[in-house]
Backbone as JSON Lines, residues from 0, in Angstrom:
{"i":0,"aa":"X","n":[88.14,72.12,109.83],"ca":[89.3,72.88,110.3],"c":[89.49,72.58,111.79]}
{"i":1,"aa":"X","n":[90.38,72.66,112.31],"ca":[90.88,72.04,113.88],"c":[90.92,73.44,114.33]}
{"i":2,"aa":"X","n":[90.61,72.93,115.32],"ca":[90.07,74.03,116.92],"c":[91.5,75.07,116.82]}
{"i":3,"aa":"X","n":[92.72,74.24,116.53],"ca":[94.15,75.22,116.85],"c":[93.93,75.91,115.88]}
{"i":4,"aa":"X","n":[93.53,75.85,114.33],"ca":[93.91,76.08,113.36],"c":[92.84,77.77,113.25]}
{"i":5,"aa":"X","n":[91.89,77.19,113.93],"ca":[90.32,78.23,114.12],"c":[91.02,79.29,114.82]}
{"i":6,"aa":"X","n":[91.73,78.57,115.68],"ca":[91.89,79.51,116.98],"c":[92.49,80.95,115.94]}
{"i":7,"aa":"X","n":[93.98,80.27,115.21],"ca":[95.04,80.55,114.92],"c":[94.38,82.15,113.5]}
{"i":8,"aa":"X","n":[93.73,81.58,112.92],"ca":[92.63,82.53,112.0],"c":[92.8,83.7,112.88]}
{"i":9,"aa":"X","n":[91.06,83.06,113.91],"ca":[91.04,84.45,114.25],"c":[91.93,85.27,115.26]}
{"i":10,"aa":"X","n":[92.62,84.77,115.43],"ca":[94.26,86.44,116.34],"c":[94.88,86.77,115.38]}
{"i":11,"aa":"X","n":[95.05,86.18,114.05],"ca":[95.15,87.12,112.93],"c":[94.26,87.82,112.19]}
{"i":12,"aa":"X","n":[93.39,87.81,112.26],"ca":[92.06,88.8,111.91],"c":[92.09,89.83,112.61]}
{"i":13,"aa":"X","n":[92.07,89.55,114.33],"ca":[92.28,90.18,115.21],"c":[93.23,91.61,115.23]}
{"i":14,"aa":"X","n":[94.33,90.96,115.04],"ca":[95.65,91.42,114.93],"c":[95.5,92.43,113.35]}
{"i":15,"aa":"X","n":[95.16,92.38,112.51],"ca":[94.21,92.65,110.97],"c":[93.49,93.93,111.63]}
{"i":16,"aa":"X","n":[92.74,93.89,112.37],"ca":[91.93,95.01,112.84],"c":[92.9,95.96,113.41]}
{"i":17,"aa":"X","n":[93.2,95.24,114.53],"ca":[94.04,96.27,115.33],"c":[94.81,97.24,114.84]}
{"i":18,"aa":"X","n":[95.54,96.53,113.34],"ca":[96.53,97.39,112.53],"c":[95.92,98.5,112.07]}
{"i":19,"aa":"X","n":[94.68,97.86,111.27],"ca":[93.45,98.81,110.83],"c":[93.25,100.52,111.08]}
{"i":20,"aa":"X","n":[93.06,99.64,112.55],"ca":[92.49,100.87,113.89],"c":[93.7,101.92,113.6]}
{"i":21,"aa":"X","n":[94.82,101.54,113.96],"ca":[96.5,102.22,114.27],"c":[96.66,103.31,113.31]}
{"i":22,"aa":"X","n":[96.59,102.05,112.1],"ca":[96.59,103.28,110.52],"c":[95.61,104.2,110.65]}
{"i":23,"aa":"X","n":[94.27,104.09,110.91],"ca":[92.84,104.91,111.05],"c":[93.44,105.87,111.72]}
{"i":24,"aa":"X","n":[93.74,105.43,112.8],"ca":[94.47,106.84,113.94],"c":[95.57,107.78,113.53]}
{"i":25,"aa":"X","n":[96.27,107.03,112.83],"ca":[97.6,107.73,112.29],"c":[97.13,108.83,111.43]}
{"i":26,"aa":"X","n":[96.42,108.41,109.93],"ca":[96.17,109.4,109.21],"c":[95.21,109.99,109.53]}
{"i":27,"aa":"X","n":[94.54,110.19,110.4],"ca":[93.33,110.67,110.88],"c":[91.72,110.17,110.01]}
{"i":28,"aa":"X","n":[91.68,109.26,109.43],"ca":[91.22,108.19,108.9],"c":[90.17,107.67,110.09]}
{"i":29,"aa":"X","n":[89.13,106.84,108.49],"ca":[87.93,105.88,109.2],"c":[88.28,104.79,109.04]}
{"i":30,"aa":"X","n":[88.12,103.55,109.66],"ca":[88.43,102.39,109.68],"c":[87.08,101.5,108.91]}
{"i":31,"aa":"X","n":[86.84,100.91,107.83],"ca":[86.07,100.5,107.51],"c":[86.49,99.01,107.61]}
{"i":32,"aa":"X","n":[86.8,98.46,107.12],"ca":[87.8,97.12,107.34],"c":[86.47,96.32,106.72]}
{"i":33,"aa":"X","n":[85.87,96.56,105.75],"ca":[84.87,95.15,105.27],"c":[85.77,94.38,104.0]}
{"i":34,"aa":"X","n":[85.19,93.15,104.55],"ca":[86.08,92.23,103.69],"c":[85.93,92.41,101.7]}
{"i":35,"aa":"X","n":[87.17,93.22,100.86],"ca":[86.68,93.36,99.77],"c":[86.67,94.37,99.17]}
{"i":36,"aa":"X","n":[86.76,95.22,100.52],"ca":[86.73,97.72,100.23],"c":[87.72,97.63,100.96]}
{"i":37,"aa":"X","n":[88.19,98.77,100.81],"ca":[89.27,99.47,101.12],"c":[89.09,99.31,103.1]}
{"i":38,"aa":"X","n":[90.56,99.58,103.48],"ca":[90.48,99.24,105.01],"c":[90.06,100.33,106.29]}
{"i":39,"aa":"X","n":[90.64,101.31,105.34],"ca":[90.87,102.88,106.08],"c":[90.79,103.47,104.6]}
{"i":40,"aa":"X","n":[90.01,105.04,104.96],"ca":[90.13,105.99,103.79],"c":[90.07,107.4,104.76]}
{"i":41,"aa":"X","n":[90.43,108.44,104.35],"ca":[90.98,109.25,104.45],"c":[90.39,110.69,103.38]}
{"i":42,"aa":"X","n":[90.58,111.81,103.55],"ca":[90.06,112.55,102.6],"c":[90.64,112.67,101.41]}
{"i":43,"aa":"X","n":[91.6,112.4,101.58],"ca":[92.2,111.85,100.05],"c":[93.03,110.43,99.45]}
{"i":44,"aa":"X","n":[92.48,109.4,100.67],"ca":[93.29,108.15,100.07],"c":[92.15,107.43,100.52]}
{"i":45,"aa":"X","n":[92.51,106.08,99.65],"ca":[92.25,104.92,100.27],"c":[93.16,104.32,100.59]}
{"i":46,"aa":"X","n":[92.78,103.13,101.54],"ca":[94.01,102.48,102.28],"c":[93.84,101.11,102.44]}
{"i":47,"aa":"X","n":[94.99,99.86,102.14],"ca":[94.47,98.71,102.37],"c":[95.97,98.81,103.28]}
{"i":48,"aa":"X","n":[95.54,98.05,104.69],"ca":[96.4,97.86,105.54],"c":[96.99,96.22,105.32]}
{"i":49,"aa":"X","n":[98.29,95.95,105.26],"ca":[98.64,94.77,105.5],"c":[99.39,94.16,106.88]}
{"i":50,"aa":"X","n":[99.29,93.24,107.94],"ca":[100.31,92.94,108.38],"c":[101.22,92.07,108.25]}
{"i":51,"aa":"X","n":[102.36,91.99,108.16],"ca":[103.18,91.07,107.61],"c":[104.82,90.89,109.2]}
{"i":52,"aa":"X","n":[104.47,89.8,109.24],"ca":[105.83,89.27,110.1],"c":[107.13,89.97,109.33]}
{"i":53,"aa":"X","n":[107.61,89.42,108.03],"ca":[108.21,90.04,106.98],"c":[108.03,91.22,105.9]}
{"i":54,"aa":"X","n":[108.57,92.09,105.34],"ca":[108.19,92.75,104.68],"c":[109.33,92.52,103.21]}
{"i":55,"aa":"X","n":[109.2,91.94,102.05],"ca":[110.21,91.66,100.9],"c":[111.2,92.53,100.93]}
{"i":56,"aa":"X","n":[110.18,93.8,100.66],"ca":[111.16,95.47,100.49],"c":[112.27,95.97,101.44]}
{"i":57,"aa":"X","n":[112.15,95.26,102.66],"ca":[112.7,96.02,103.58],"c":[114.29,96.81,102.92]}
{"i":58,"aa":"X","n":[115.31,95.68,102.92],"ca":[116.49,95.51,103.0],"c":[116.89,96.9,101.79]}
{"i":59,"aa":"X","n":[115.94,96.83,100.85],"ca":[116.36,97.61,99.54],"c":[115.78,99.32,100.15]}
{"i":60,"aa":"X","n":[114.6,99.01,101.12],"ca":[114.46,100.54,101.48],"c":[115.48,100.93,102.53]}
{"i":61,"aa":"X","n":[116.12,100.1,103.32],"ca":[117.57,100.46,104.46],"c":[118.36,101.18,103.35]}
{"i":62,"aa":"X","n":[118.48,99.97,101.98],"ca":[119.76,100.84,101.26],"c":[119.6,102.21,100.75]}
{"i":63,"aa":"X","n":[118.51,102.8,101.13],"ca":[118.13,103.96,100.52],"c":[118.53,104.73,101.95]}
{"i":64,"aa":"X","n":[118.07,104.31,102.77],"ca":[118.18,105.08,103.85],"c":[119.99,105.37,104.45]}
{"i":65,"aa":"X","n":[120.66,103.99,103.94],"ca":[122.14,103.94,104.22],"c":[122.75,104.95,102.86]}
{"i":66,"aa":"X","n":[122.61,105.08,102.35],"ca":[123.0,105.9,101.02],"c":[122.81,107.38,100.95]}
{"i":67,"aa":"X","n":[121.47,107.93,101.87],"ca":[121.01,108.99,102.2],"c":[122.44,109.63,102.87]}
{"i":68,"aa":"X","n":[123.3,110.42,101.9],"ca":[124.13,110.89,102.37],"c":[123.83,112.7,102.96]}
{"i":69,"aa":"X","n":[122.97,113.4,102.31],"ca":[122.4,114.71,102.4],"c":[121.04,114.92,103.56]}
{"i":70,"aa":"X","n":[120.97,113.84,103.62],"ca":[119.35,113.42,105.09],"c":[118.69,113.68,104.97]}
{"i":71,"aa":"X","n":[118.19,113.66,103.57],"ca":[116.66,113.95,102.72],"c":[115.76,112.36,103.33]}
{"i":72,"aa":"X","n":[115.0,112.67,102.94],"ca":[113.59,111.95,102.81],"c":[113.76,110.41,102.28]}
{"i":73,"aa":"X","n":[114.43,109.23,102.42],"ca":[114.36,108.16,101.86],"c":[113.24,107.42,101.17]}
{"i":74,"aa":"X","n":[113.5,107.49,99.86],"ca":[112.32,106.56,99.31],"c":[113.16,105.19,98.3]}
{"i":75,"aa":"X","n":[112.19,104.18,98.88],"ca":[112.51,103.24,98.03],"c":[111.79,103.81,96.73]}
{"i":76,"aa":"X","n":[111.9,103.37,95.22],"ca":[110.95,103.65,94.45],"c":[111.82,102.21,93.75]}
{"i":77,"aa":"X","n":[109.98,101.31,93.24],"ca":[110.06,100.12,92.7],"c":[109.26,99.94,91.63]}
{"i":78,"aa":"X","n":[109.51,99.03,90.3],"ca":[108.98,98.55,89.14],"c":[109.89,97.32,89.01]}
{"i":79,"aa":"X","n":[108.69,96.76,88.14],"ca":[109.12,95.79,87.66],"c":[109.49,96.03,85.96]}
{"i":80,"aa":"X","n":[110.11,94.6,85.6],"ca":[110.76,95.17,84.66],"c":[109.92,94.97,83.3]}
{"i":81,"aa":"X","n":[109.82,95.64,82.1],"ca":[109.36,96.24,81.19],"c":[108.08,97.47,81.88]}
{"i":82,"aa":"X","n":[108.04,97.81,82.82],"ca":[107.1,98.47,83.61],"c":[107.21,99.82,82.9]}
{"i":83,"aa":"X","n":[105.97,100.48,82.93],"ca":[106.18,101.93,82.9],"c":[106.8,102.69,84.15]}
{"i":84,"aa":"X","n":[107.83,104.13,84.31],"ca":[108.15,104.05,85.62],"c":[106.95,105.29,86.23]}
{"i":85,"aa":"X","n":[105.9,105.58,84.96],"ca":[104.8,105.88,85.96],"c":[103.29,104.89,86.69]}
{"i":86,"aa":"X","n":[104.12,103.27,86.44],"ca":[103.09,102.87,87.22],"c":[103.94,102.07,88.4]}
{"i":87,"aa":"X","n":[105.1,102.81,88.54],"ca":[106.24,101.96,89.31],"c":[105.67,102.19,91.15]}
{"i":88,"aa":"X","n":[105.93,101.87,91.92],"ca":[105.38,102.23,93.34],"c":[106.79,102.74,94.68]}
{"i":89,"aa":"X","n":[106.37,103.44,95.28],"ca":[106.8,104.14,96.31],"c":[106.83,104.24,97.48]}
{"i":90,"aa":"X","n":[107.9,103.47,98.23],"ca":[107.9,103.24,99.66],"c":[108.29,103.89,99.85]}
{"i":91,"aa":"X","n":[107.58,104.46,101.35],"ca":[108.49,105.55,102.25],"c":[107.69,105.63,103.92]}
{"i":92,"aa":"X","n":[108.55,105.84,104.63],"ca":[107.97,105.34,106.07],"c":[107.18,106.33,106.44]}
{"i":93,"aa":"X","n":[105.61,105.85,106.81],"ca":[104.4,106.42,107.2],"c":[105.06,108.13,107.98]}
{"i":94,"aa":"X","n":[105.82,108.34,108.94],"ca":[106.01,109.44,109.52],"c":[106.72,110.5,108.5]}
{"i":95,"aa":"X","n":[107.48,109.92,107.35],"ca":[108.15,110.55,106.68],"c":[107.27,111.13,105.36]}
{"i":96,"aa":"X","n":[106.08,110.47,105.36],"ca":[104.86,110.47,104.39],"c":[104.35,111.56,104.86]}
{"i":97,"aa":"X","n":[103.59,111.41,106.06],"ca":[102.54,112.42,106.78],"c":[103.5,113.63,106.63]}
{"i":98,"aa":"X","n":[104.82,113.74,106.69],"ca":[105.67,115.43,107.29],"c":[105.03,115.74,106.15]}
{"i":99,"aa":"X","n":[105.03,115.11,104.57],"ca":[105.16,115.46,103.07],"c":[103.59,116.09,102.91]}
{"i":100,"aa":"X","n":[102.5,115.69,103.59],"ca":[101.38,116.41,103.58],"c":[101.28,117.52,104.29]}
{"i":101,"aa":"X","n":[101.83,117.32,105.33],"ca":[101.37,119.03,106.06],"c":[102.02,120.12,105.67]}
């Protein structure tokens, strides 16, 4: 592997942690981050942190948020198709998550 390529790894590992840490802090969470377990857990979650330049979902969770005509709580909610829609999954932005626990 080339020295740039080494370099290039680890500030994304780096950058991998840091997110780690952020989420840890946010939910009031431990940061475990071993390669393989969960990243952060929490007293009632586990957590795998991703960072991503891009996120696929975005555009379809705006349209939730542009549609929000009453100024409820925006959630994307996603499945694929022949899916059950109780194993379907649920975006919704971390601050708008945490209000839903306290």
């Amino acid at each position: 592997m080339a020295n740039n390529q080494r370099n290039k790894v680890k500030q994304n590992r780096q950058r991998g942690k840091n997110a780690e840490k952020r989420v840890a802090k946010f939910f009031n969470g431990i940061r475990l981050g071993i390669l393989g377990k969960e990243d952060v857990i929490t007293d009632k979650f586990s957590i795998e942190v991703k960072l991503r330049e891009k996120l696929s979902f975005e555009k379809y969770y705006y349209q939730s948020v542009k549609n929000n005509e009453k100024r409820k709580i925006p959630l994307l909610f996603m499945i694929k198709k022949h899916q059950k829609i109780s194993e379907g999954y649920i975006i919704i932005k971390a601050k708008d998550f945490k209000k839903l626990l306290s």
